[in-house]
N, C-alpha and C positions, 0 to 999 in steps of 0.2 A: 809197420812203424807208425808209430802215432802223428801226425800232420798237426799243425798251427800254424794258422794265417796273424801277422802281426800288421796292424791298418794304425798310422802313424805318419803324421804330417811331417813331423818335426825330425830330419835323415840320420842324424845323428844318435838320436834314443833310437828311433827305427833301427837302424845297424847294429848298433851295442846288443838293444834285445835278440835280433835273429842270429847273431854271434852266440850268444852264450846259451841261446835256446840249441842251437846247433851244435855245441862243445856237449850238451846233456841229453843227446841223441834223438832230438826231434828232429823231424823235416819240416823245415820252415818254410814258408813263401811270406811275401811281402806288400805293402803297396800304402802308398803317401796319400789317398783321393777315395773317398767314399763309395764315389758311386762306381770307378773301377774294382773295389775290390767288393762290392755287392756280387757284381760278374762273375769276380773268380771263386767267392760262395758259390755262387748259381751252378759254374760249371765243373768244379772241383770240390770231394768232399774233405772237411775239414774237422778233426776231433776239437778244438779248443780254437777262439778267435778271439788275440788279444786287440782291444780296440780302444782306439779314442774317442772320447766326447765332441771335440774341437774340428775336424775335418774339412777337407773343401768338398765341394762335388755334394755330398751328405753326410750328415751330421751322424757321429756315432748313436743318438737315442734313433734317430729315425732307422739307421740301418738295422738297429736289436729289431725294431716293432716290425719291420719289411721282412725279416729273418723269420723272426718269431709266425707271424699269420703267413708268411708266403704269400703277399701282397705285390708280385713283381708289378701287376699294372696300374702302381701307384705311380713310378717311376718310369712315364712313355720309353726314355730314350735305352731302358734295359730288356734283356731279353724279359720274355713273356712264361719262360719255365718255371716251375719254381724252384727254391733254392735245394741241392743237393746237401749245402750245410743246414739246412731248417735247423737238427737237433741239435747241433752243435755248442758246447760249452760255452760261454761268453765273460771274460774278465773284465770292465771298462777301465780306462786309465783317463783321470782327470786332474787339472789344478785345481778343481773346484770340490769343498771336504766337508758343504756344511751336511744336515742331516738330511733336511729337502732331496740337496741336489742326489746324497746317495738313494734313499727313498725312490724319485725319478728313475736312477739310472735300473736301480734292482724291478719295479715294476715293469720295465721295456725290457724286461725279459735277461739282465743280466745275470750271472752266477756269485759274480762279484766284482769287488768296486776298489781301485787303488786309490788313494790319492799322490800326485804330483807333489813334490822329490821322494822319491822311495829308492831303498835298496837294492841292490842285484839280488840279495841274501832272503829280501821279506818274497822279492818278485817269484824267483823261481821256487818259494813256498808255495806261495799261494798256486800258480802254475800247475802242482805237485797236486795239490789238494782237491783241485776245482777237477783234476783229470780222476783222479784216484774214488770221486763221487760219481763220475758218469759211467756206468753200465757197461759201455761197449769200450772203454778205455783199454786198450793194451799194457798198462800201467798195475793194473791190478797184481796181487800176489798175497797168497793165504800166511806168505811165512817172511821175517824183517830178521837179519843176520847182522851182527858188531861183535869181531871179539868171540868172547864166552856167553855174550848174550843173545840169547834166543827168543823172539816173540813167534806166538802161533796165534794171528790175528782172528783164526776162524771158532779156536777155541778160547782165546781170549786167555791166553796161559804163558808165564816167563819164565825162563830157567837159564840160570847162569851158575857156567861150569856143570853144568849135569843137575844142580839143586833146583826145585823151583822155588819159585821167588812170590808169596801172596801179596797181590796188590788190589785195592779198589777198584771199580768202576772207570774212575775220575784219572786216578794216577796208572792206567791203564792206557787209555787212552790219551792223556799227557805221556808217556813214555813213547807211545809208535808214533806220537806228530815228532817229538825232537830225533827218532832214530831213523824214522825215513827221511829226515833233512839233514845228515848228518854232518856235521861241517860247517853249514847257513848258521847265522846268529837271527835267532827269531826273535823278537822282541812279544813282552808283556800283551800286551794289547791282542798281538796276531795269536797267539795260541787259548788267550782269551776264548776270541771267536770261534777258532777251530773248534777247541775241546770243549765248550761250555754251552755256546750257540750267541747268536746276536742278540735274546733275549734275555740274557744272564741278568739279575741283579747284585750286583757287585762290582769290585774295583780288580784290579792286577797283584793285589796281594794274596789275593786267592790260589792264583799264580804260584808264588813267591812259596805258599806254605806246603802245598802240592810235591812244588820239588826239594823243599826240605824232608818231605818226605819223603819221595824218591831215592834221595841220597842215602837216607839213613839206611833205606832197602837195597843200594846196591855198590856202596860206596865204601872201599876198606877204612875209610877215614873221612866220616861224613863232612866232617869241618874245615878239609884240604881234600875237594872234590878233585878227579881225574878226569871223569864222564862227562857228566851234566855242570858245564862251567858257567859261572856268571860272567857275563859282557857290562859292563857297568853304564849304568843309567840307559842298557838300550835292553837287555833281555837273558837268552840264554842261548848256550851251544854245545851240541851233544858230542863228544869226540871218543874214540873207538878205543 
């Protein structure tokens, strides 16, 4: 089973996240205090550590950079092992969204960077994404099932209803980020980043024209979509 450590000051996002990370069949463990849950890094391993920036004890960038080098004896009053999570995936969660700060947080060794108020829906995308990239993820899977729709992500091939379906590259890879979130309303921006990269130059319209084409390729009525619905002024949602 795939484990995630959620390290969060604040009890009530704490709870909610290890709630709904536990509704979608992760084992969760928990902890409000930095340098308590460095420990339970240390002593327990972990696939994905959703963290905060803000912490008491230690600061979410200091515990990525203590994770990352396996620097226990930076920290006298922690054990001296080093951490069992070292590889571990790392999400950070901040109030703080300028580009610096994300900058910062991605160089201490994060995977990725939330900003403060978000979604349950962008959360456990990202979640999805960040595990689905790590190697020893039990998350993995060559083949994504909706319906009549079939992806075969290893050969990179679609067939709905027994027909295959030719798609791009692009609209390829937009298709299996909305059908492995099936239900979350992802917004512009986040699928952006998935399917494009954080070097993309462009805007969200790029998005936008992607899954006009999508629709046309799977949609009996590309102008009154079933599938791939729009959520207005937030994004899209893929429904079966």
């Amino acid at each position: 089973m795939t484990t995630i450590l959620v390290v969060e000051d604040e009890a009530t996002l704490r709870d909610t996240l290890a709630y709904n990370l536990t509704k979608e069949g992760y084992e969760v463990s928990t902890s409000g205090d930095g340098a308590e849950a460095l420990e339970l890094a240390r002593a327990d391993k972990f696939d994905l550590i959703v963290l905060d920036i803000m912490l008491p004890g230690l600061d979410g960038l200091s515990f990525c950079r203590i994770l990352r080098k396996e620097q226990a004896t930076l920290i006298p009053a922690l054990s001296k092992e080093p951490a069992r999570s070292a590889n571990a995936s790392v999400i950070m969660l901040t109030a703080r969204g300028s580009e610096v700060d994300r900058i910062i947080g991605l160089e201490s060794g994060a995977d990725d960077y939330i900003v403060k108020p978000f979604s349950l829906g962008e959360f456990l995308a990202r979640v999805r994404a960040v595990l689905r990239r790590a190697p020893s993820t039990a998350l993995r899977s060559d083949r994504l099932e909706s319906g009549d729709l079939s992806l075969d992500l290893a050969a990179r091939r679609v067939s709905q209803a027994g027909r295959e379906v030719k798609l791009s590259h692009k609209e390829f890879d937009l298709l299996a980020a909305l059908v492995r979130n099936k239900d979350a309303v992802l917004s512009r921006d986040l699928l952006l980043e998935q399917v494009w990269g954080l070097d993309h130059v462009g805007d969200d319209r790029t998005v936008d024209v992607h899954v006009r084409w999508l629709r046309e390729k799977l949609e009996a009525n590309p102008s009154e979509p079933q599938r791939i619905v729009t959520v207005r002024g937030v994004g899209y949602r893929f429904e079966g």
